[in-house]
C-alpha positions as CSV (number, residue, x, y, z in Angstrom):
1,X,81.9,31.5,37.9
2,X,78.8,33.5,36.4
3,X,77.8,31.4,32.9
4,X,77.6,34.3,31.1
5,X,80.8,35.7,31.8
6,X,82.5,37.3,29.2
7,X,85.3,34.9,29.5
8,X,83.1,31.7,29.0
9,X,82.4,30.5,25.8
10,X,79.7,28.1,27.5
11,X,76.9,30.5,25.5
12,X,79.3,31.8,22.6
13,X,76.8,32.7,19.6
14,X,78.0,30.5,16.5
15,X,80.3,32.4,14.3
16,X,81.3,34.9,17.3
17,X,85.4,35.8,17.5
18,X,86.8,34.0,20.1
19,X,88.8,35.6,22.7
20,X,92.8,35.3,22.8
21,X,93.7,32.5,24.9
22,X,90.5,30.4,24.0
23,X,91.9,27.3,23.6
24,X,90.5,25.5,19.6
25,X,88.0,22.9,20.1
26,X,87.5,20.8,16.9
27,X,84.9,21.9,14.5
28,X,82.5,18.8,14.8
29,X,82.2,19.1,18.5
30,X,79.7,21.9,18.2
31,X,77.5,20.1,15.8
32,X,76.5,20.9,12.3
33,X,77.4,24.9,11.3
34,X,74.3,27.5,11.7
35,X,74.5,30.2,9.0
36,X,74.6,33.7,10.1
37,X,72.1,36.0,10.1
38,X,71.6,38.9,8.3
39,X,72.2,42.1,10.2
40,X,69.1,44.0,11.7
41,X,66.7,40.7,11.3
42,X,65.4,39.2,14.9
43,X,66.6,35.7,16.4
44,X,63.1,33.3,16.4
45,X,65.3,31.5,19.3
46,X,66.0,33.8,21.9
47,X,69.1,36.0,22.2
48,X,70.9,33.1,22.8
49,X,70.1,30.8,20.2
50,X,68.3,28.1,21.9
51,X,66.3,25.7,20.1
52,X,68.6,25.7,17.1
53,X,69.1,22.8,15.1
54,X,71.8,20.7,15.9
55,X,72.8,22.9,18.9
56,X,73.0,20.0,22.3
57,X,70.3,20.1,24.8
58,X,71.6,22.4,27.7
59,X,70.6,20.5,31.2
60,X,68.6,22.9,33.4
61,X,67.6,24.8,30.7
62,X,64.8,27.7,30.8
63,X,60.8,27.6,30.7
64,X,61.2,28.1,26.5
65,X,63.4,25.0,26.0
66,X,60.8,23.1,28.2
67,X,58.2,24.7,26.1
68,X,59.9,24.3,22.8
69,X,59.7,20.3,23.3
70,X,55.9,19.7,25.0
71,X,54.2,18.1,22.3
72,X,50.2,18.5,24.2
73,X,48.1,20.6,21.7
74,X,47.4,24.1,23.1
75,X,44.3,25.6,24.1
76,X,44.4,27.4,20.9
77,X,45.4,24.2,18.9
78,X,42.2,22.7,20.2
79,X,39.9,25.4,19.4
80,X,40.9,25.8,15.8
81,X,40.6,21.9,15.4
82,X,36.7,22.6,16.8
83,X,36.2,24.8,14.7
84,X,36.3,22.7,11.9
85,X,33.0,21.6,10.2
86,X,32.2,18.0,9.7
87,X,32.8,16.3,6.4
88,X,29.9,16.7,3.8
89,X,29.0,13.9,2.1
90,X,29.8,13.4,-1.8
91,X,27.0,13.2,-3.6
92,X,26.4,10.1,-5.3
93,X,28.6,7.9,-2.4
94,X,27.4,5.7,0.0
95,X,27.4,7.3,3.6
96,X,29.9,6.2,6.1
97,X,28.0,3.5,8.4
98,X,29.7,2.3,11.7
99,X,29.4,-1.5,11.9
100,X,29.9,-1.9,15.3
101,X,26.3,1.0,16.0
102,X,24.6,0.2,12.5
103,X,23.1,-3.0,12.0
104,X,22.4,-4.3,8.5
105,X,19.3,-3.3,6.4
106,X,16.3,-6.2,6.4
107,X,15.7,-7.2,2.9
108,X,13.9,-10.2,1.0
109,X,11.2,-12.1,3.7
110,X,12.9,-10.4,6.4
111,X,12.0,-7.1,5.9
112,X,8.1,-8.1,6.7
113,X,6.3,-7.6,9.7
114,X,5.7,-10.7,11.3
115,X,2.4,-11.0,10.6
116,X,3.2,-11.1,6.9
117,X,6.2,-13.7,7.3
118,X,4.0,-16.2,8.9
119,X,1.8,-15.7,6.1
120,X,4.4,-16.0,3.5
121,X,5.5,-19.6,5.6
122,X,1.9,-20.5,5.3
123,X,1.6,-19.9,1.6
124,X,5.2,-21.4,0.7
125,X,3.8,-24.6,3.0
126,X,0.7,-24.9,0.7
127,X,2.3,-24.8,-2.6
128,X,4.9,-27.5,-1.6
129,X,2.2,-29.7,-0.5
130,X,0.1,-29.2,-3.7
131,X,3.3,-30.0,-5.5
132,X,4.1,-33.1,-3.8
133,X,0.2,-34.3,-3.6
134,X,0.5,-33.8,-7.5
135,X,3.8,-35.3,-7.9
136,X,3.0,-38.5,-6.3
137,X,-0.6,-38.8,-8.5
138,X,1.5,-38.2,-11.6
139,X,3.7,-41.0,-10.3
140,X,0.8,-43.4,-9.4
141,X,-0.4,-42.6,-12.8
142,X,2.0,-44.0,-15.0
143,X,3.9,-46.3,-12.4
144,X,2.6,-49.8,-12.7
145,X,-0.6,-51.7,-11.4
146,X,0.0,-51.8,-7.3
147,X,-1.5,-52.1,-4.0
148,X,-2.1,-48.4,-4.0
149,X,-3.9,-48.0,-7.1
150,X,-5.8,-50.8,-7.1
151,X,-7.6,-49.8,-3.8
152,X,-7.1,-45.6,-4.8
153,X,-7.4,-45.9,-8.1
154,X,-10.4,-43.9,-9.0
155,X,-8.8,-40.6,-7.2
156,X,-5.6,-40.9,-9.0
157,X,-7.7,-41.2,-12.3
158,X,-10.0,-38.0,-10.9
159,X,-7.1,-35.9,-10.7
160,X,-5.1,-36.7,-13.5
161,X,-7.7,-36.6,-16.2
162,X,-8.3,-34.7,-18.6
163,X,-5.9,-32.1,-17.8
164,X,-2.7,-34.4,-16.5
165,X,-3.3,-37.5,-18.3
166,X,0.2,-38.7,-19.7
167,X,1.1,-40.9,-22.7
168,X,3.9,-42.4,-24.7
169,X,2.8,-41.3,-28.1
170,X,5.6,-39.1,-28.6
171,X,8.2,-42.3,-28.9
172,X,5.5,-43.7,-31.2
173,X,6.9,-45.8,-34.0
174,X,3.9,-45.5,-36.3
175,X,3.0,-41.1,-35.6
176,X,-0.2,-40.2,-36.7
177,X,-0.7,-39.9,-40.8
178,X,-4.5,-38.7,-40.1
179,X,-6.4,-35.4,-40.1
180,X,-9.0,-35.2,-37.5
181,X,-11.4,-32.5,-37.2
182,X,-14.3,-32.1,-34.7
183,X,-17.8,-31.0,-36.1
184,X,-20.5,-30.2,-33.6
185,X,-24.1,-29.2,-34.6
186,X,-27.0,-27.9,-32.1
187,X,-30.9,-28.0,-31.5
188,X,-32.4,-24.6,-31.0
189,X,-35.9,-24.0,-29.4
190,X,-36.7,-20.7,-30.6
191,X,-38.6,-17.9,-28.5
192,X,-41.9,-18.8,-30.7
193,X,-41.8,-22.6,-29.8
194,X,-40.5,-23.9,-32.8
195,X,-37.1,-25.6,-33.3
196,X,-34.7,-25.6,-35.9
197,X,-30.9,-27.5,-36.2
198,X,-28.0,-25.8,-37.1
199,X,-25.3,-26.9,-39.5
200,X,-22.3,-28.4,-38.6
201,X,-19.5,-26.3,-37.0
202,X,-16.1,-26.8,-38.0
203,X,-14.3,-26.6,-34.5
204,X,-10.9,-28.2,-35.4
205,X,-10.7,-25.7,-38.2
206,X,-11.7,-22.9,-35.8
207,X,-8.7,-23.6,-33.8
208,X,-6.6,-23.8,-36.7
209,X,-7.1,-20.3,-38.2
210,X,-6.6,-19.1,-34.3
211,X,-3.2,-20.7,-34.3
212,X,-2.2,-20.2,-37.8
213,X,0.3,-17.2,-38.1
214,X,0.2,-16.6,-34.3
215,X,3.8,-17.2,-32.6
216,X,2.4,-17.9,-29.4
217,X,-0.7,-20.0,-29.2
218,X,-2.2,-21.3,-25.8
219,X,-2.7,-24.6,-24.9
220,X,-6.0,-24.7,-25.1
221,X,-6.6,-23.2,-29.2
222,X,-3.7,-26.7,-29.5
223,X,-4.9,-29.5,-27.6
224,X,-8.3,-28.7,-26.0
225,X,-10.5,-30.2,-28.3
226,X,-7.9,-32.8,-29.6
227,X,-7.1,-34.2,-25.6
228,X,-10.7,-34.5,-25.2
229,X,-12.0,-36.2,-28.5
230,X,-8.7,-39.1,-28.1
231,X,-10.3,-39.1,-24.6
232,X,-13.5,-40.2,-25.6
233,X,-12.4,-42.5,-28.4
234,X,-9.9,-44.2,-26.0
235,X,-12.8,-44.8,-23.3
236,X,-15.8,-46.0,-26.1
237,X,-16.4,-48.9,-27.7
238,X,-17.4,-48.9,-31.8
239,X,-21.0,-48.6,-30.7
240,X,-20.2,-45.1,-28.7
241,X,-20.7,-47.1,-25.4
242,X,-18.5,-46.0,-22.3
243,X,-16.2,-48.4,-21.0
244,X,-15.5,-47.9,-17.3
245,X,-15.8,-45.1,-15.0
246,X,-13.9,-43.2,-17.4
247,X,-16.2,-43.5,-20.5
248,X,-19.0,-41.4,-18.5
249,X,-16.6,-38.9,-17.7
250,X,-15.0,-38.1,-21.4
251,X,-18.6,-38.3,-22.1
252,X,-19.3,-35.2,-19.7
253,X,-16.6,-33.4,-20.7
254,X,-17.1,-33.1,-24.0
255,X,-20.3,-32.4,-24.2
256,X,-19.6,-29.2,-22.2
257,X,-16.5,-28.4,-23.8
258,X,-19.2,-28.5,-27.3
259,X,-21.9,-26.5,-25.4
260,X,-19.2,-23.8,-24.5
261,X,-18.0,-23.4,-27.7
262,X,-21.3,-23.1,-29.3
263,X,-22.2,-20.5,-26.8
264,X,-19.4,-18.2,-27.5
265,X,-20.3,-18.9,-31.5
266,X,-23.5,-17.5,-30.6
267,X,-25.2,-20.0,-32.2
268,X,-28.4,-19.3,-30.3
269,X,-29.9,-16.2,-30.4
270,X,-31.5,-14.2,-27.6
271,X,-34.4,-16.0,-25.6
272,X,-33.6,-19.0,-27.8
273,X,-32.7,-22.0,-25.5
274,X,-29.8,-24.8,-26.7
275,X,-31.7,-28.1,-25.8
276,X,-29.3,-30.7,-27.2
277,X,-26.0,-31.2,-29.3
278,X,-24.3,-33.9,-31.3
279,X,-20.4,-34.4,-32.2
280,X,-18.7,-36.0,-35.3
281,X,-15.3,-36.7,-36.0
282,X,-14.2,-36.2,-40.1
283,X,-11.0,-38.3,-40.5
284,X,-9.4,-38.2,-43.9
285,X,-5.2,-40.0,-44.4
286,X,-2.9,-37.3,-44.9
287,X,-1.7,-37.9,-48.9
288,X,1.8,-40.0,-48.9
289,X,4.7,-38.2,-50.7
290,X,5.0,-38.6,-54.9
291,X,8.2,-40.8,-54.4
292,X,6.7,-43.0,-51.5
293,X,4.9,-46.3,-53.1
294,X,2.3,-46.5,-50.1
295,X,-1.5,-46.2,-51.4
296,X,-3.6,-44.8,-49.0
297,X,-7.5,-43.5,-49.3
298,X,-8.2,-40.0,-49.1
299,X,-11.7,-40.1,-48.8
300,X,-12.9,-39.3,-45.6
301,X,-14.6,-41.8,-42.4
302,X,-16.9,-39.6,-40.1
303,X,-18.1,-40.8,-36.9
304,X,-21.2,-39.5,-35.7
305,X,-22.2,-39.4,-31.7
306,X,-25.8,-39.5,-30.6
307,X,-27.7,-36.4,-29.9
308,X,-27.1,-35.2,-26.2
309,X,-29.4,-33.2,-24.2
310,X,-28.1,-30.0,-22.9
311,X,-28.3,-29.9,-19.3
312,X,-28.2,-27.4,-16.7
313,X,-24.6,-28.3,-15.5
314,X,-24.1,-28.1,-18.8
315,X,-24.8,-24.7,-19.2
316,X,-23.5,-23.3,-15.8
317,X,-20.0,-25.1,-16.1
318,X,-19.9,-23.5,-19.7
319,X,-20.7,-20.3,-17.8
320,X,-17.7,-20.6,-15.2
Protein backbone atom coordinates (compact mmCIF):
# COMPACT_ATOMS: atom_id res chain seq x y z
CA UNK A 1 0.00 0.00 0.00
CA UNK A 2 1.54 3.39 -1.41
CA UNK A 3 2.27 5.65 2.01
CA UNK A 4 0.80 8.40 0.53
CA UNK A 5 -2.38 7.06 -0.40
CA UNK A 6 -5.18 9.09 0.10
CA UNK A 7 -6.59 6.61 2.45
CA UNK A 8 -3.57 6.65 4.92
CA UNK A 9 -3.42 8.98 7.48
CA UNK A 10 0.40 7.77 7.94
CA UNK A 11 1.31 11.65 6.55
CA UNK A 12 -2.04 13.48 7.48
CA UNK A 13 -1.02 17.25 7.95
CA UNK A 14 -2.07 18.27 11.59
CA UNK A 15 -5.43 19.86 11.76
CA UNK A 16 -6.44 18.09 8.28
CA UNK A 17 -10.34 16.54 8.18
CA UNK A 18 -10.19 13.05 8.50
CA UNK A 19 -11.79 10.78 6.20
CA UNK A 20 -15.16 8.83 7.15
CA UNK A 21 -14.32 5.59 8.53
CA UNK A 22 -10.94 6.81 10.13
CA UNK A 23 -11.06 5.22 13.14
CA UNK A 24 -10.24 8.22 16.48
CA UNK A 25 -6.94 7.88 17.83
CA UNK A 26 -6.55 9.72 21.23
CA UNK A 27 -5.30 13.25 21.04
CA UNK A 28 -1.99 12.80 23.00
CA UNK A 29 -0.71 10.03 20.70
CA UNK A 30 0.25 12.62 18.10
CA UNK A 31 2.23 14.73 20.43
CA UNK A 32 1.83 18.28 21.46
CA UNK A 33 -0.78 20.34 18.93
CA UNK A 34 1.07 22.45 15.92
CA UNK A 35 -0.97 25.70 15.21
CA UNK A 36 -2.13 26.17 11.77
CA UNK A 37 -0.84 28.27 9.41
CA UNK A 38 -2.03 31.14 7.96
CA UNK A 39 -3.27 30.70 4.38
CA UNK A 40 -0.91 31.70 1.46
CA UNK A 41 2.40 31.64 3.91
CA UNK A 42 5.18 28.74 2.97
CA UNK A 43 5.85 25.50 5.17
CA UNK A 44 9.91 26.08 6.46
CA UNK A 45 9.50 22.09 6.86
CA UNK A 46 8.60 20.67 3.67
CA UNK A 47 5.15 19.98 2.30
CA UNK A 48 4.95 17.46 4.73
CA UNK A 49 5.76 18.94 7.87
CA UNK A 50 8.89 17.22 8.83
CA UNK A 51 11.10 18.51 11.36
CA UNK A 52 8.20 19.90 13.35
CA UNK A 53 8.40 20.08 16.95
CA UNK A 54 7.03 17.35 18.76
CA UNK A 55 6.16 15.48 15.54
CA UNK A 56 8.02 11.49 16.13
CA UNK A 57 11.04 10.72 14.20
CA UNK A 58 9.82 8.73 10.96
CA UNK A 59 12.36 5.66 10.43
CA UNK A 60 13.79 5.78 6.88
CA UNK A 61 13.18 9.12 6.66
CA UNK A 62 14.58 11.55 3.63
CA UNK A 63 18.08 13.33 3.04
CA UNK A 64 16.40 16.71 4.94
CA UNK A 65 15.50 14.78 8.14
CA UNK A 66 19.19 13.40 8.08
CA UNK A 67 20.18 16.85 7.30
CA UNK A 68 17.93 18.62 9.80
CA UNK A 69 19.86 16.61 12.76
CA UNK A 70 23.95 16.67 11.63
CA UNK A 71 25.22 18.88 14.07
CA UNK A 72 29.16 19.28 11.88
CA UNK A 73 29.51 23.06 11.16
CA UNK A 74 29.08 23.72 7.33
CA UNK A 75 31.49 24.90 4.95
CA UNK A 76 29.86 28.19 5.32
CA UNK A 77 29.71 28.00 9.22
CA UNK A 78 33.46 27.75 9.06
CA UNK A 79 34.17 30.48 6.88
CA UNK A 80 32.14 33.10 8.65
CA UNK A 81 33.86 31.91 12.05
CA UNK A 82 37.39 32.79 9.94
CA UNK A 83 36.34 35.57 9.18
CA UNK A 84 36.28 36.89 12.45
CA UNK A 85 39.18 39.23 13.58
CA UNK A 86 41.16 38.48 16.71
CA UNK A 87 40.38 40.12 19.89
CA UNK A 88 42.03 43.56 20.44
CA UNK A 89 43.51 44.17 23.50
CA UNK A 90 41.84 46.69 26.12
CA UNK A 91 43.96 49.27 26.70
CA UNK A 92 45.19 49.59 30.13
CA UNK A 93 44.92 45.41 30.81
CA UNK A 94 47.46 43.07 30.99
CA UNK A 95 47.86 40.85 27.81
CA UNK A 96 46.74 37.39 27.79
CA UNK A 97 50.10 35.26 28.43
CA UNK A 98 50.07 31.33 27.93
CA UNK A 99 51.87 29.71 30.92
CA UNK A 100 52.50 26.61 29.49
CA UNK A 101 54.69 28.79 26.05
CA UNK A 102 55.56 32.13 28.23
CA UNK A 103 57.94 31.73 30.83
CA UNK A 104 58.10 34.29 33.70
CA UNK A 105 59.84 37.73 33.38
CA UNK A 106 63.64 37.80 35.18
CA UNK A 107 63.62 40.46 37.75
CA UNK A 108 65.87 41.49 40.85
CA UNK A 109 69.70 39.70 40.46
CA UNK A 110 68.23 37.57 37.92
CA UNK A 111 67.60 39.72 35.36
CA UNK A 112 71.64 40.35 34.93
CA UNK A 113 73.87 38.99 32.61
CA UNK A 114 76.10 36.65 34.13
CA UNK A 115 78.86 38.55 34.11
CA UNK A 116 77.23 41.16 36.35
CA UNK A 117 75.69 38.41 38.87
CA UNK A 118 79.07 37.01 39.65
CA UNK A 119 80.04 40.47 40.32
CA UNK A 120 77.10 41.26 42.48
CA UNK A 121 78.17 37.59 44.48
CA UNK A 122 81.58 38.99 44.64
CA UNK A 123 80.62 42.34 46.14
CA UNK A 124 77.75 40.80 48.50
CA UNK A 125 80.86 38.24 49.69
CA UNK A 126 83.10 41.29 50.51
CA UNK A 127 80.75 43.24 52.55
CA UNK A 128 79.82 40.21 54.73
CA UNK A 129 83.28 39.61 55.38
CA UNK A 130 84.01 43.27 56.32
CA UNK A 131 81.11 43.01 58.58
CA UNK A 132 82.05 39.99 60.39
CA UNK A 133 86.01 41.00 60.43
CA UNK A 134 84.48 44.21 62.20
CA UNK A 135 81.99 42.40 64.27
CA UNK A 136 84.45 40.12 65.92
CA UNK A 137 87.05 43.33 66.62
CA UNK A 138 84.14 45.08 68.23
CA UNK A 139 83.70 42.01 70.29
CA UNK A 140 87.36 41.53 71.15
CA UNK A 141 87.25 45.12 72.10
CA UNK A 142 85.04 45.20 74.91
CA UNK A 143 84.98 41.32 75.77
CA UNK A 144 87.41 40.72 78.53
CA UNK A 145 91.28 40.19 78.72
CA UNK A 146 92.01 36.67 76.77
CA UNK A 147 94.33 34.59 74.93
CA UNK A 148 93.41 36.39 71.77
CA UNK A 149 93.97 39.85 72.82
CA UNK A 150 96.70 39.48 74.72
CA UNK A 151 98.79 38.02 71.71
CA UNK A 152 96.50 40.38 68.89
CA UNK A 153 95.89 43.02 70.91
CA UNK A 154 97.53 45.87 69.18
CA UNK A 155 95.40 45.11 65.81
CA UNK A 156 92.21 45.10 67.71
CA UNK A 157 93.21 48.45 69.23
CA UNK A 158 94.38 49.68 65.45
CA UNK A 159 91.04 49.21 64.19
CA UNK A 160 88.85 50.17 66.77
CA UNK A 161 90.36 53.53 67.67
CA UNK A 162 89.46 56.47 67.21
CA UNK A 163 86.57 55.89 65.12
CA UNK A 164 84.98 52.52 66.96
CA UNK A 165 86.22 52.88 70.37
CA UNK A 166 83.24 51.99 72.74
CA UNK A 167 82.47 53.03 76.35
CA UNK A 168 80.04 52.72 79.19
CA UNK A 169 79.65 56.36 79.90
CA UNK A 170 76.17 56.52 78.90
CA UNK A 171 75.14 54.28 82.26
CA UNK A 172 77.33 56.68 84.09
CA UNK A 173 76.16 57.35 87.58
CA UNK A 174 78.13 60.68 88.04
CA UNK A 175 77.34 62.41 83.82
CA UNK A 176 79.46 65.04 83.07
CA UNK A 177 78.74 68.63 84.99
CA UNK A 178 81.75 70.21 82.88
CA UNK A 179 82.15 72.47 79.77
CA UNK A 180 85.06 71.62 77.77
CA UNK A 181 86.14 73.51 74.84
CA UNK A 182 89.22 73.01 72.67
CA UNK A 183 91.47 76.13 71.81
CA UNK A 184 94.28 75.67 69.31
CA UNK A 185 96.78 78.49 68.29
CA UNK A 186 99.52 78.29 65.34
CA UNK A 187 103.18 79.39 64.34
CA UNK A 188 103.31 81.15 61.02
CA UNK A 189 106.54 81.60 58.96
CA UNK A 190 105.61 84.33 56.70
CA UNK A 191 106.79 84.72 52.92
CA UNK A 192 109.43 87.50 54.28
CA UNK A 193 111.06 85.06 56.89
CA UNK A 194 109.56 86.38 59.77
CA UNK A 195 107.15 84.57 62.18
CA UNK A 196 104.36 85.56 64.02
CA UNK A 197 101.60 83.42 66.46
CA UNK A 198 98.15 83.50 66.10
CA UNK A 199 95.54 83.76 68.81
CA UNK A 200 93.74 81.18 70.14
CA UNK A 201 90.93 79.53 68.13
CA UNK A 202 87.90 78.67 69.71
CA UNK A 203 87.15 75.14 68.07
CA UNK A 204 84.60 73.76 70.49
CA UNK A 205 82.65 76.86 69.97
CA UNK A 206 83.10 76.66 66.21
CA UNK A 207 81.31 73.43 66.29
CA UNK A 208 78.69 74.69 68.41
CA UNK A 209 77.34 77.62 66.25
CA UNK A 210 77.54 74.77 63.26
CA UNK A 211 75.18 72.67 65.22
CA UNK A 212 73.13 75.17 66.90
CA UNK A 213 69.67 75.58 65.08
CA UNK A 214 70.57 72.84 62.53
CA UNK A 215 68.14 69.72 62.78
CA UNK A 216 70.50 67.43 61.42
CA UNK A 217 74.12 67.78 62.43
CA UNK A 218 76.87 65.15 61.35
CA UNK A 219 78.84 63.25 63.43
CA UNK A 220 81.70 64.89 62.99
CA UNK A 221 80.52 69.03 63.90
CA UNK A 222 79.26 66.50 67.42
CA UNK A 223 81.94 64.32 68.45
CA UNK A 224 85.07 64.88 66.30
CA UNK A 225 86.93 67.00 68.34
CA UNK A 226 85.31 65.89 71.67
CA UNK A 227 86.26 61.70 70.89
CA UNK A 228 89.71 62.82 70.16
CA UNK A 229 90.54 65.33 73.16
CA UNK A 230 88.89 62.35 75.87
CA UNK A 231 91.30 60.32 73.72
CA UNK A 232 94.23 61.97 74.46
CA UNK A 233 93.38 62.80 78.09
CA UNK A 234 92.54 59.08 78.66
CA UNK A 235 96.03 57.90 77.17
CA UNK A 236 98.33 60.99 79.10
CA UNK A 237 99.63 61.30 82.19
CA UNK A 238 99.36 64.98 84.28
CA UNK A 239 102.67 65.82 82.69
CA UNK A 240 101.16 65.29 78.89
CA UNK A 241 103.27 62.07 78.68
CA UNK A 242 101.84 59.17 76.50
CA UNK A 243 101.11 56.09 78.21
CA UNK A 244 101.29 52.99 75.99
CA UNK A 245 101.12 52.53 72.40
CA UNK A 246 98.04 54.36 72.48
CA UNK A 247 99.35 57.75 73.92
CA UNK A 248 101.48 58.21 70.63
CA UNK A 249 98.61 57.63 68.61
CA UNK A 250 95.91 60.26 70.21
CA UNK A 251 98.97 62.27 70.10
CA UNK A 252 99.03 62.01 66.10
CA UNK A 253 95.63 62.30 65.73
CA UNK A 254 95.06 65.23 67.13
CA UNK A 255 97.60 67.16 66.09
CA UNK A 256 96.22 66.53 62.47
CA UNK A 257 92.78 66.85 63.34
CA UNK A 258 94.16 70.79 64.75
CA UNK A 259 96.34 71.26 61.53
CA UNK A 260 93.13 70.48 59.37
CA UNK A 261 91.05 72.71 60.99
CA UNK A 262 93.37 75.56 61.04
CA UNK A 263 93.85 75.04 57.40
CA UNK A 264 90.30 75.35 56.40
CA UNK A 265 90.26 78.60 58.99
CA UNK A 266 92.79 79.92 56.66
CA UNK A 267 94.86 80.85 59.23
CA UNK A 268 97.84 81.07 57.04
CA UNK A 269 97.95 83.06 54.22
CA UNK A 270 99.40 82.38 50.84
CA UNK A 271 103.16 81.33 50.63
CA UNK A 272 103.05 81.44 54.47
CA UNK A 273 104.07 77.97 55.81
CA UNK A 274 102.27 76.49 59.30
CA UNK A 275 105.44 75.26 61.16
CA UNK A 276 103.96 74.20 64.50
CA UNK A 277 100.75 74.17 66.73
CA UNK A 278 99.71 73.87 70.35
CA UNK A 279 96.22 72.73 72.03
CA UNK A 280 94.48 73.75 75.32
CA UNK A 281 91.63 72.56 76.93
CA UNK A 282 89.30 75.51 78.95
CA UNK A 283 87.20 73.57 81.45
CA UNK A 284 84.79 75.60 83.60
CA UNK A 285 81.63 73.40 86.11
CA UNK A 286 78.46 73.97 84.64
CA UNK A 287 76.50 76.30 87.45
CA UNK A 288 74.30 73.98 89.90
CA UNK A 289 70.55 74.86 89.95
CA UNK A 290 69.22 77.89 92.61
CA UNK A 291 67.42 75.14 94.73
CA UNK A 292 70.46 72.55 94.75
CA UNK A 293 72.83 73.24 97.93
CA UNK A 294 76.03 71.94 95.96
CA UNK A 295 78.96 74.70 95.70
CA UNK A 296 80.89 74.38 92.82
CA UNK A 297 83.74 76.79 91.19
CA UNK A 298 83.06 78.48 88.10
CA UNK A 299 86.20 79.71 87.33
CA UNK A 300 87.87 77.98 84.67
CA UNK A 301 91.17 75.19 84.67
CA UNK A 302 92.98 75.30 81.17
CA UNK A 303 95.37 72.78 80.20
CA UNK A 304 97.98 73.67 77.92
CA UNK A 305 99.92 70.98 75.48
CA UNK A 306 103.41 71.62 74.24
CA UNK A 307 104.05 73.21 70.95
CA UNK A 308 104.11 70.48 68.10
CA UNK A 309 105.89 70.81 64.90
CA UNK A 310 103.81 70.51 61.84
CA UNK A 311 104.99 67.78 59.77
CA UNK A 312 104.62 66.76 56.33
CA UNK A 313 102.08 63.84 57.16
CA UNK A 314 100.74 66.36 58.90
CA UNK A 315 99.90 68.43 56.15
CA UNK A 316 99.11 65.66 53.49
CA UNK A 317 96.72 63.67 55.80
CA UNK A 318 94.97 67.18 56.39
CA UNK A 319 94.98 67.34 52.60
CA UNK A 320 93.11 63.86 52.03
Amino acid sequence: MDAYDGGSNARRRPGAASEPGDAAEPRGAEGPEVPERAEGSEDPHGPYGQGAPGEPEVPGGSDATADSTDTRPSDTRLSALAAIPPAVPVPGTAPHRNPDSDPEPRTGVTALSLRYQIGVVLALAVVAVAVCVHIGMVFLHVAPSNTVTKQHGRAVDDWVYPEFEQNWKLFAPNPLQQNIAVQVRARIRTVDGGSRTTGWYDLSAQDGRAIDGNLLPSHTQQNELRRSWDLFVSTHDADNRPVGLRGTLSQTYLRRLVVLRLERDHVAARGDILVSVQARSRTSSVPPPKWSEEKVSVQPVYRELPWWAVTSEDTEGSAR
